[in-house]
C-alpha positions in Angstrom: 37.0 84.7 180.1 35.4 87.7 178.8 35.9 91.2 180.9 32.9 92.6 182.5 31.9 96.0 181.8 30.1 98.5 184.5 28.0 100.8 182.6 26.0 103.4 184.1 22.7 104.4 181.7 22.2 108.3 182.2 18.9 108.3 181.0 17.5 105.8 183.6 20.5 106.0 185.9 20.8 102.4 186.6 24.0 100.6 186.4 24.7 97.5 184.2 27.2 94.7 183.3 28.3 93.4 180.0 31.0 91.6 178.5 33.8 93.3 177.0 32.8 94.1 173.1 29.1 94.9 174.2 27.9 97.5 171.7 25.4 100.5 172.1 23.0 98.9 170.1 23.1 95.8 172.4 23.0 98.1 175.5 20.0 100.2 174.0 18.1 97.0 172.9 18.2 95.9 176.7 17.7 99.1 179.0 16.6 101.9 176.4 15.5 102.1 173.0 13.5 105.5 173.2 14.4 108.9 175.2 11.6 111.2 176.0 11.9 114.9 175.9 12.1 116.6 179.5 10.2 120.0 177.7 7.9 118.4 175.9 7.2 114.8 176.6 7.6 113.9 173.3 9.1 110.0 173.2 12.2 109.2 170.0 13.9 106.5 168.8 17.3 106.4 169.9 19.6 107.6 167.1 23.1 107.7 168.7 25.0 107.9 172.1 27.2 110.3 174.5 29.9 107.8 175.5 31.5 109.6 178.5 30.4 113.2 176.6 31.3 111.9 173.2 29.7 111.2 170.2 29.3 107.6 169.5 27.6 105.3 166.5 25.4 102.5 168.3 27.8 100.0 166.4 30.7 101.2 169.1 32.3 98.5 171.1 32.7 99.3 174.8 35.8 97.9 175.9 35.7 99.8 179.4 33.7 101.1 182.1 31.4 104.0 181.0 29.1 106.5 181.0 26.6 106.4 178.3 23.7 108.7 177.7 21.1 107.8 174.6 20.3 110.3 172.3 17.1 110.9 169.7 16.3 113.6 167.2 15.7 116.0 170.5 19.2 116.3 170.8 21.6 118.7 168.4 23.8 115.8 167.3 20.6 113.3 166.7 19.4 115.5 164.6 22.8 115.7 163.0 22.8 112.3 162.7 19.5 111.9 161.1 20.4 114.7 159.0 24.1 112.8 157.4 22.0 109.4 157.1 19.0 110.6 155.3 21.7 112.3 152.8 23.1 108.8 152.3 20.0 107.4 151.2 19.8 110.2 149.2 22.9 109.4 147.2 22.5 105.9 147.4 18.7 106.6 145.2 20.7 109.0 143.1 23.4 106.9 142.2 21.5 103.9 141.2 19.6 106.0 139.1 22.3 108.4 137.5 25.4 106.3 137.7 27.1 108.4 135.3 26.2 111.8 137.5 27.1 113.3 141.1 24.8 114.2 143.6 25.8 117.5 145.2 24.3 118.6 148.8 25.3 122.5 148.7 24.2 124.1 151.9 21.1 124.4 154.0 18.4 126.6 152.8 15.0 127.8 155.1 13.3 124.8 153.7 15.9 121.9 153.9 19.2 120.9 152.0 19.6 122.6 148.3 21.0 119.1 145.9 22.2 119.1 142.2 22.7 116.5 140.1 25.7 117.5 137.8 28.1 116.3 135.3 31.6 114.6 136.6 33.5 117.3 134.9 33.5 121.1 135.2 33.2 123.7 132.4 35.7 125.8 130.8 35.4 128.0 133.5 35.4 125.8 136.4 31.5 125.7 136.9 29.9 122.3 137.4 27.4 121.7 135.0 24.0 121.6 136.2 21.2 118.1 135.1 18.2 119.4 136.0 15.7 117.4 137.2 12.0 117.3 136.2 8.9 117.0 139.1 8.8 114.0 137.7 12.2 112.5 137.7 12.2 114.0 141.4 9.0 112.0 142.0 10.7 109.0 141.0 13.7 110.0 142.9 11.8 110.6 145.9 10.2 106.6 145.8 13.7 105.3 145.5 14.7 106.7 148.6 11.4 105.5 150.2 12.2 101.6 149.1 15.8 102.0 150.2 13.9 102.9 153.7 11.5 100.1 154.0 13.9 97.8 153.7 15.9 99.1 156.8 19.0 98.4 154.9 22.2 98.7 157.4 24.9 100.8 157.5 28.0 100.2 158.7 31.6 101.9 158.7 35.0 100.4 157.9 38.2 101.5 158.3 40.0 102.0 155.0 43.6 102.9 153.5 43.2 106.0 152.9 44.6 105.7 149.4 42.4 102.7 148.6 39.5 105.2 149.7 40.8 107.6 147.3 40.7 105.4 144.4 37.2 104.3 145.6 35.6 107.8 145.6 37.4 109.0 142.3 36.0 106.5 140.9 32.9 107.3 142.1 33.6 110.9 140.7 34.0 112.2 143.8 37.1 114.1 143.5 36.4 116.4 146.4 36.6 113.3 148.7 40.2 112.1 147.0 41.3 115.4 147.1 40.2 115.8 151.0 42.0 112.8 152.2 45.1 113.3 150.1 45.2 116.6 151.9 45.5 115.2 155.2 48.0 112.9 155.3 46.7 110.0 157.1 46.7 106.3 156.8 43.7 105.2 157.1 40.0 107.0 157.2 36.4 105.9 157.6 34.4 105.0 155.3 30.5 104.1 155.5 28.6 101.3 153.1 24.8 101.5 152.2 24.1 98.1 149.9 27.4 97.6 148.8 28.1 101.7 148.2 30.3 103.6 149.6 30.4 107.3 150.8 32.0 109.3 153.5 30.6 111.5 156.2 32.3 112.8 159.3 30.0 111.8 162.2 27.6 108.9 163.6 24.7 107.3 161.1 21.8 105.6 162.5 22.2 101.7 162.4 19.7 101.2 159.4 18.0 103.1 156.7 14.6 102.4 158.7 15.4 105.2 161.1 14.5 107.8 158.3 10.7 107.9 157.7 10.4 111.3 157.6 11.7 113.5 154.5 10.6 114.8 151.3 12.2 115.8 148.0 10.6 119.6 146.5 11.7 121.0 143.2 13.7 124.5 143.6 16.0 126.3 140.9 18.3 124.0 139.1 17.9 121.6 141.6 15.7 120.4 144.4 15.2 120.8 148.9 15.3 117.8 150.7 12.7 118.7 153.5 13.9 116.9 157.3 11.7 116.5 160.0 11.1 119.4 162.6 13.2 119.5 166.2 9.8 119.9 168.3 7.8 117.2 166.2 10.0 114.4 164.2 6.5 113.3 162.6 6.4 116.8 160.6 8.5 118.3 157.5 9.5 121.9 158.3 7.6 124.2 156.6 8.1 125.6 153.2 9.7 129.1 153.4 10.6 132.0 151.0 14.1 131.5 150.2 15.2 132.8 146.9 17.5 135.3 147.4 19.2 133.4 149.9 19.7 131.0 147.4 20.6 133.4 144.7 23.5 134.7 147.2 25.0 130.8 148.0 24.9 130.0 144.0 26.6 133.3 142.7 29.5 132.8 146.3 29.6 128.8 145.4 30.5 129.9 141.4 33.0 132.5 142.6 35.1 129.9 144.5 34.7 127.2 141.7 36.1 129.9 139.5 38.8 130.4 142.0 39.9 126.5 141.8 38.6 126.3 145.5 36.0 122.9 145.3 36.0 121.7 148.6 37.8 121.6 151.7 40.3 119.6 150.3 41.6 121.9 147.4 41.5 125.0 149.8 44.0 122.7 151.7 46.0 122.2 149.2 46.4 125.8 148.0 47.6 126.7 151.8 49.9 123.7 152.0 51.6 125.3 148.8 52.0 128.9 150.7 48.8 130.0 148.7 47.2 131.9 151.6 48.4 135.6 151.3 47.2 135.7 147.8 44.0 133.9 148.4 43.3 136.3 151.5 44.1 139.2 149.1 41.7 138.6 146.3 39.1 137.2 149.1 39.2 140.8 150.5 39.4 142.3 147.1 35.7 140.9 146.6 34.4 141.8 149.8 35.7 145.6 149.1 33.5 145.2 145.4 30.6 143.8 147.4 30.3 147.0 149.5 31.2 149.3 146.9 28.3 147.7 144.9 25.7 148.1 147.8 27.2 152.3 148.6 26.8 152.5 144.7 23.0 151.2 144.9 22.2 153.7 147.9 24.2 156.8 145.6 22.0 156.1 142.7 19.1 156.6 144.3 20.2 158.8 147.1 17.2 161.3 146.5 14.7 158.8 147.7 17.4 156.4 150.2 17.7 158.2 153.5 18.0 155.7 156.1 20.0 152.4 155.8 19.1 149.2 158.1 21.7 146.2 158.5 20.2 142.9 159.9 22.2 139.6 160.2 22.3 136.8 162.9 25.3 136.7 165.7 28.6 137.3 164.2 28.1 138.3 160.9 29.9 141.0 161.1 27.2 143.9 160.9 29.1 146.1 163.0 31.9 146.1 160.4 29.5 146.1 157.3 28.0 149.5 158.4 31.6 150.8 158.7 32.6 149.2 155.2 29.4 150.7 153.7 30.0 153.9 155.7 33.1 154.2 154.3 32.3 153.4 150.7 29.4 155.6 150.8 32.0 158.7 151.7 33.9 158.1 148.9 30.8 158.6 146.7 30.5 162.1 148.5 27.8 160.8 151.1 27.7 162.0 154.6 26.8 158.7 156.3 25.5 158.8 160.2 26.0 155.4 161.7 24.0 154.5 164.8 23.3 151.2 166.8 20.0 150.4 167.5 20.8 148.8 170.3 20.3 152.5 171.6 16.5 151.9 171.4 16.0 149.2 174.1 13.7 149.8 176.7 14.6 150.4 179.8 15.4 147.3 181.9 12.4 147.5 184.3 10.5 147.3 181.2 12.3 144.6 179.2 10.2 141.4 178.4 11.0 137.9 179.7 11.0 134.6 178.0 9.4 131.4 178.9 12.2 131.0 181.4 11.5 134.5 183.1 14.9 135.5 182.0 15.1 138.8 180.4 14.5 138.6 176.6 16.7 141.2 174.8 15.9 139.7 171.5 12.2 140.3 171.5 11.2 143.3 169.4 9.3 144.2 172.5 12.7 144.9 174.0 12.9 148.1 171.9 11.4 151.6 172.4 9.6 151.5 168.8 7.5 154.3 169.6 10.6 156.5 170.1 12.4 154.9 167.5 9.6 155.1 165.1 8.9 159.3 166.2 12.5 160.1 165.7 13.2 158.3 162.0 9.7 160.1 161.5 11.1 163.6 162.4 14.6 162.9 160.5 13.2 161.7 157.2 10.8 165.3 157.7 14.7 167.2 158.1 14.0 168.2 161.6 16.8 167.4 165.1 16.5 165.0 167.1 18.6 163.7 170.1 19.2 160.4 169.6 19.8 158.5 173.2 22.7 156.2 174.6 22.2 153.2 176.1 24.2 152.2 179.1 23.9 148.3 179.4 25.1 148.3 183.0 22.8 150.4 184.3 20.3 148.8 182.0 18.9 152.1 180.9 18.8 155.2 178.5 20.9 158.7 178.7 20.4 161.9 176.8 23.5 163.6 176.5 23.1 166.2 173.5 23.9 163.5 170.9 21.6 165.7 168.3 21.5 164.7 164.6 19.9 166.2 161.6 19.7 164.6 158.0 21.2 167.1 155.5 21.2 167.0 151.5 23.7 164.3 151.7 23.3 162.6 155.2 22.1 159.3 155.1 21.4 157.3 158.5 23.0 153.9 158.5 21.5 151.1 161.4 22.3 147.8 162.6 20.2 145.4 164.6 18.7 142.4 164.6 15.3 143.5 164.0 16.1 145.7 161.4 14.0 144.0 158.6 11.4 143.1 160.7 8.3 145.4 159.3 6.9 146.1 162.5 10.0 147.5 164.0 8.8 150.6 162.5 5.0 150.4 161.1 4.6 154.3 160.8 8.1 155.0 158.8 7.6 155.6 155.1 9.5 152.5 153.6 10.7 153.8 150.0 12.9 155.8 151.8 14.9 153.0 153.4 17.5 150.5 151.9 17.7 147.0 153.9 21.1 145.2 153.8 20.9 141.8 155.2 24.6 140.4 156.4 25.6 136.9 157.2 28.0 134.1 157.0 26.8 131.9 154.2 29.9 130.1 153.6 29.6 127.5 150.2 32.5 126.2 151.1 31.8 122.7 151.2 33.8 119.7 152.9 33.4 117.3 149.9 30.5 117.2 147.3 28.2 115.9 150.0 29.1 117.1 153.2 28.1 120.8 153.7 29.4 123.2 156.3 27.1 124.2 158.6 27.2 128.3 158.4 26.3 128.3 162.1 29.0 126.7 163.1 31.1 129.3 161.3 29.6 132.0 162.9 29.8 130.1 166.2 33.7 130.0 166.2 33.5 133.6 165.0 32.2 134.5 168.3 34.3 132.4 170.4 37.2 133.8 169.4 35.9 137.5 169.5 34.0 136.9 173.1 37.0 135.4 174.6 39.2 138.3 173.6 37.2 141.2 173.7 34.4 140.0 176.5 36.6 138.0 179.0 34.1 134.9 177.8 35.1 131.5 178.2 35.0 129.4 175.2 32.6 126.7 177.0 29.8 129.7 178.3 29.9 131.0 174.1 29.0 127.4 173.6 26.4 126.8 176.1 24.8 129.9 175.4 24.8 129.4 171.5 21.1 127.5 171.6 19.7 130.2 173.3 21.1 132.5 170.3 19.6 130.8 167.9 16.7 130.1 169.2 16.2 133.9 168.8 17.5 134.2 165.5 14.8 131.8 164.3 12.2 133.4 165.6 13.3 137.4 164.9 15.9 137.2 162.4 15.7 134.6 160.1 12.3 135.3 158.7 12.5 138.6 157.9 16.0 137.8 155.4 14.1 137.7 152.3 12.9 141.7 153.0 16.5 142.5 152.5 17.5 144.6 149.3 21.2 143.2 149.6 22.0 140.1 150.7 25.6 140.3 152.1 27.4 137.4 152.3 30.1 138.1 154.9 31.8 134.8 155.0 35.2 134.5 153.5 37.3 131.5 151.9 40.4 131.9 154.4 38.1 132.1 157.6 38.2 128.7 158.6 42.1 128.1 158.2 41.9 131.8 160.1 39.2 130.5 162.7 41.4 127.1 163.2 44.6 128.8 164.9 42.3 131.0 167.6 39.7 128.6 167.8 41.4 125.2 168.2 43.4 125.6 171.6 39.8 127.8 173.2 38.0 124.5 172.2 41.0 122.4 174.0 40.4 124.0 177.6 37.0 122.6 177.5 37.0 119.7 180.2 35.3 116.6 179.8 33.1 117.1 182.9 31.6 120.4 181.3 28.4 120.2 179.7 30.1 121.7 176.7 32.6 119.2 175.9 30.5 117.3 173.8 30.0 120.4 171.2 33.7 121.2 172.0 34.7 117.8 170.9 33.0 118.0 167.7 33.8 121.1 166.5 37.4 119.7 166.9 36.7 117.3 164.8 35.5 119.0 162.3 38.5 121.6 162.6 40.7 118.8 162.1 40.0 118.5 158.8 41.0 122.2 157.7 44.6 123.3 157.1 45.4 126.1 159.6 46.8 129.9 158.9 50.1 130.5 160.1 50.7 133.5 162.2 52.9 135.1 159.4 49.5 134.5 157.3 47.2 136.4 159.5 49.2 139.3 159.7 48.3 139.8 155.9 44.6 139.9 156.7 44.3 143.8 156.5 43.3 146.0 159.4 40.0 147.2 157.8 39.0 143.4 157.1 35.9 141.9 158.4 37.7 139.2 160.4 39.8 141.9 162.4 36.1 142.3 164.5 36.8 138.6 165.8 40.8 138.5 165.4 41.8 142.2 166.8 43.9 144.6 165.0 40.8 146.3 163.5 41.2 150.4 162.2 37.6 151.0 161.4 
């Protein structure tokens, strides 16, 4: 006689029996088969579920008592999940087709995923070689996947040997995916089908192809965007959005590493599992020193008309370490840079704005003094003294304690904020005579060829690891804070990128490995009765696919190295 399950629904919170075996889909067919946004009322299909704070498939079998909370595109990881299934049908479309090509998802652009479709074979030096695709074939590509989605084909996983999986996905021509496995060591892996193809991604699908109405393929540079729906309203695209030197910066950062033999996850695994790392952190630093040198030597050349330098850049990118690194560069060229937060600007705290929650919003522009700000670039650029204030964060307000600057022949003001590309930060400020750097994480480094890795989750373990050290901040409040972030970054950072005269790409190709031995036991502490646990658990996960730095390894990474912000040991 079959077991019988208690399983308490979170969503409804009833309580219900089932047989041992029962799936989610079974249990969502019976008490829930929508969720309903608490914000905005708004109802979804139900894409996935939280079995006791885990991320679950609704092809799971419940063998014991549970806890099980349904999840639609409202939620991170159902968007997630909508996200690796509509890539699926993507490469399903592409490979029936292009059989004799590869569909590459690079990385995640303003307006949707960036795809190629490229050769199975690299060039002579290492690059993969481009198949460009007309509006046309796009258009034709874009029906495919809409067929494969009326027909609500399923998907299912399998478990696999993980060798047999290899042979499967070279010959495919996936290396990436062989190479990734091999890497590993394991047994066996997981391995979804679509209509008799096969293809691997590391988290939940939806349980058929009819789940994804919403998408749209646009042409861009050698390849083409595939537009997903927006979080708010699934039944929209997001919006089309300048994105072309953002772009520019992935493509040259995705050549350099293909130069470099580094194609995936699973080669940088290999190179560190043959005691590769001190050389590869060597020549990763060795480009990073090139990349400021090159923006120092843009601001030299035209240091008659460049006075002021602004650095922008989400959380964690490192901008406090890029306007030292430029700083630094720019004294070599004879410059007298001036660096200066602009986090000295806020407003008193009395004055500071608050968000729809009546919390305090320090990320609004409003939360600056502009005026001042604006009077005293004003009166620097015109070679007069000003006193530039401090600001005291506990006391939540501004001191004047003789800090008083002029800009000489050779001074130049560098300034880092969030807002610092924003054009209204400083509407009166004669433009030509600044230089706008904007800084972030844009990691290439992908898992496989269709499996991207997200660069906010590398600037989320960036910060974990510094705000535990540095702040006294637990892992799990970096975590349940990170939405909040982000949901100022999109609204006063993120626009404003393509303003920037430099993109800086901060990431680097050791990070990860770096980010894996700080990271990793933070992310362990994280109970499974916190509401963090969930994100905890799957940034495990995806940390357990990445070889680790040893701590001989990291104490190569030098002290004037980006990394040393969120590590320690910094000399800047």
């Amino acid at each position: 006689m079959a077991k019988t399950l208690t399983v308490t629904c979170k969503n409804d919170g009833k309580q219900y029996e089932f047989p041992s075996g029962t799936t989610l889909k079974e249990f969502s067919d019976r008490c829930c088969t929508e969720v309903r946004d608490s914000k905005t009322g708004t109802v979804f299909p139900v894409f996935a579920a939280l079995v006791d704070h885990k991320l679950k498939e609704l092809s799971y079998e419940m063998f014991y008592n549970h806890e099980v909370t349904f999840i639609g595109y409202n939620h991170p990881d159902g968007r997630r999940t909508y996200f690796r299934s509509l890539e699926f049908v993507l490469q399903h479309a592409a490979r029936q087709l292009w059989p004799d090509k590869v569909l590459v998802i690079d990385h995640c652009l303003p307006s949707g995923f960036f795809c190629e479709i490229v050769e199975p074979r690299l060039d002579e030096e290492g690059r993969m070689i481009p198949c460009p695709l007309n509006v046309a074939e796009i258009s034709v590509l874009q029906a495919k996947m809409q067929e494969v989605v009326e027909a609500d084909l399923p998907i299912s996983k399998v478990k696999m040997i993980a060798e047999e999986a290899c042979s499967l996905f070279e010959s495919n021509h996936q290396p990436n995916k062989a190479d990734l496995i091999r890497s590993l060591g394991r047994y066996f892996c997981s391995v979804y089908y679509l209509d008799g193809m096969a293809d691997s991604f590391y988290g939940p699908m939806v349980p058929s192809t009819g789940f994804l109405k919403v998408f749209r393929l646009f042409p861009f540079s050698n390849g083409f965007c595939l537009q997903y729906p927006e979080a708010i309203d699934p039944t929209r695209l997001i919006p089309i959005k300048p994105q072309a030197k953002l772009s520019e910066t992935f493509r040259k950062y995705s050549e350099w590493c293909f130069v470099n033999g580094i194609f995936g996850v699973g080669s940088l695994n290999r190179r560190l599992l043959a005691g590769e790392a001190v050389p590869l952190i060597n020549i990763c630093e060795a480009r990073h020193e090139r990349k400021y040198a090159e923006i120092a030597d843009r601001i030299f050349a035209e240091k008659e008309r460049i006075k002021i330098v602004f650095i922008a850049g989400p959380s964690s990118s490192g901008k406090t370490s890029s306007s030292l690194r430029i700083a630094q560069q720019c004294k070599v060229l004879g410059l007298n840079p001036k660096v200066i937060e602009l986090d000295n600007y806020f407003v008193d705290r009395d004055f500071t704005p608050r968000d729809e929650n009546g919390e305090f919003d320090f990320e609004a522009l409003e939360a600056m003094e502009l005026k001042m700000l604006g009077e005293h670039l004003n009166a620097l650029l015109a070679g007069e003294e000003v006193e530039v204030p401090r600001y005291d964060f506990k006391q939540g307000r501004k001191f004047f304690e003789g800090n008083r600057i002029r800009l000489h022949e050779r001074d130049i003001l560098i300034m880092e904020g969030i807002h610092a590309l924003d054009p209204a930060m400083i509407p009166s400020v004669d433009k030509s005579r600044i230089f706008r750097v904007y800084a972030s994480a844009l990691t290439s480094l992908n898992v496989d060829e269709n499996n991207a890795i997200s660069t906010s989750d590398n600037r989320l373990l960036r910060r974990m690891v510094r705000d535990n050290r540095v702040r006294g901040i637990s892992p799990e409040d970096t975590i349940l804070r990170w939405s909040s972030v982000r949901s100022g970054e999109n609204r006063n950072i993120f626009p404003f990128q393509e303003n920037a005269d430099y993109l800086l790409n901060t990431a680097l190709l050791y990070e990860l490995p770096m980010l894996k031995y700080f990271a990793e036991p933070l992310l362990r502490r994280i109970m499974p009765s916190s509401p963090a646990y969930t994100e905890a658990v799957r940034l495990l996960k995806f940390l357990d696919y990445i070889v680790a730095l040893q701590p001989s390894e990291i104490a190569c990474i030098p002290p004037t190295s980006i990394m040393r912000e969120f590590i320690g040991g910094q000399t800047l």
